[in-house]
C-alpha positions in Angstrom: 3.2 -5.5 -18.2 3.7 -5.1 -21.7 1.7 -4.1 -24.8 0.8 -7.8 -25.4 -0.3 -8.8 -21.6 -2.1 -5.2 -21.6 -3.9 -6.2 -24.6 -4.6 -9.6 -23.3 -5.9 -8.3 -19.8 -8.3 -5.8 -22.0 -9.2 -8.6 -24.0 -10.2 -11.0 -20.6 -11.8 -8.5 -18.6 -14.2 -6.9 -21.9 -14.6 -10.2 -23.1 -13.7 -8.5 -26.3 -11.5 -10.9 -29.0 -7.5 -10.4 -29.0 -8.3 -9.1 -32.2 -11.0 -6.6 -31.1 -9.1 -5.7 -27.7 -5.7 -4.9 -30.1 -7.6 -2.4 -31.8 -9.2 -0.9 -28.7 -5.6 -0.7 -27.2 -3.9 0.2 -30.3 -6.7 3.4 -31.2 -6.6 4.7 -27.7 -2.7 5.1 -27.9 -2.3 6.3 -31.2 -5.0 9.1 -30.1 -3.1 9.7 -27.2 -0.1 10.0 -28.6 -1.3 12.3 -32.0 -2.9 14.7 -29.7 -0.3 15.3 -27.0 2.0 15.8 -30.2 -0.1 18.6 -31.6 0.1 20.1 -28.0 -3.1 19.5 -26.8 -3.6 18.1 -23.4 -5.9 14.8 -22.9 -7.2 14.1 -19.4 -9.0 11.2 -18.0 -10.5 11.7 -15.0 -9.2 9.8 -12.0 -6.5 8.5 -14.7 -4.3 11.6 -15.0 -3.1 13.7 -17.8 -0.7 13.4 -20.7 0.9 16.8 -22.0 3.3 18.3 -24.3 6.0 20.6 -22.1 8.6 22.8 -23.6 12.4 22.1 -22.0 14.6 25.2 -22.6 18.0 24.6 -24.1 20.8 24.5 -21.1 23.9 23.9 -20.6 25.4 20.4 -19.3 27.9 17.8 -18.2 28.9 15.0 -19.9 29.6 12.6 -16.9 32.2 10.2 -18.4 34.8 12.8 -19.1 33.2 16.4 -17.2 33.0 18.2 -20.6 30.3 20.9 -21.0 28.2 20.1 -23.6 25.1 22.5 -24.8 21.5 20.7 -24.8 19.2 21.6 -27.3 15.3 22.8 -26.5 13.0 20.4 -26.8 9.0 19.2 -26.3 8.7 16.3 -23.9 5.9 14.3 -23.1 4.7 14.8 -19.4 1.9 12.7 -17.2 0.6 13.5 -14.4 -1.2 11.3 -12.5 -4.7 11.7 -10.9 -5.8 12.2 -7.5 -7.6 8.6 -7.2 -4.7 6.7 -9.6 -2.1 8.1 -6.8 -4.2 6.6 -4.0 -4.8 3.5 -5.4 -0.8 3.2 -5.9 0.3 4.2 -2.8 -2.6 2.0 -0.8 
């Protein structure tokens, strides 16, 4: 599913407009993604938990030709899935 059958399906099962349902779609993940970038965690219960984590510079391989190549630090989003949105996936 993409952005526009996500919006669609949000749309059907409101019975909000396309129009209305974009802007639902479109708020909730720029307010996701703004506050995970100020390192802030959001959680949604039985959803999971997007998060900003910290990767440590290190030291790697580049697999075409075996050269060892020096990776920068970095912040990473992370989610973690809930207890009940892990169920419902696995049956």
């Amino acid at each position: 599913m993409n952005r526009t059958e996500l919006i669609k399906a949000v749309a059907v099962s409101t019975g909000l407009t396309i129009k209305d349902a974009t802007a639902a779609v479109e708020a909730t993940l720029s307010t996701i993604t703004a506050t995970v970038a100020t390192g802030e965690k959001v959680s949604i219960l039985g959803f999971g938990t997007f998060e900003k984590k910290h990767r440590e510079a290190r030291i790697g391989r580049n697999p075409h030709n075996g050269e060892i190549v020096e990776i920068e630090a970095t912040d990473v989003p992370v989610f973690k899935p809930g207890k009940e949105f892990k169920e419902k996936v696995n049956g």
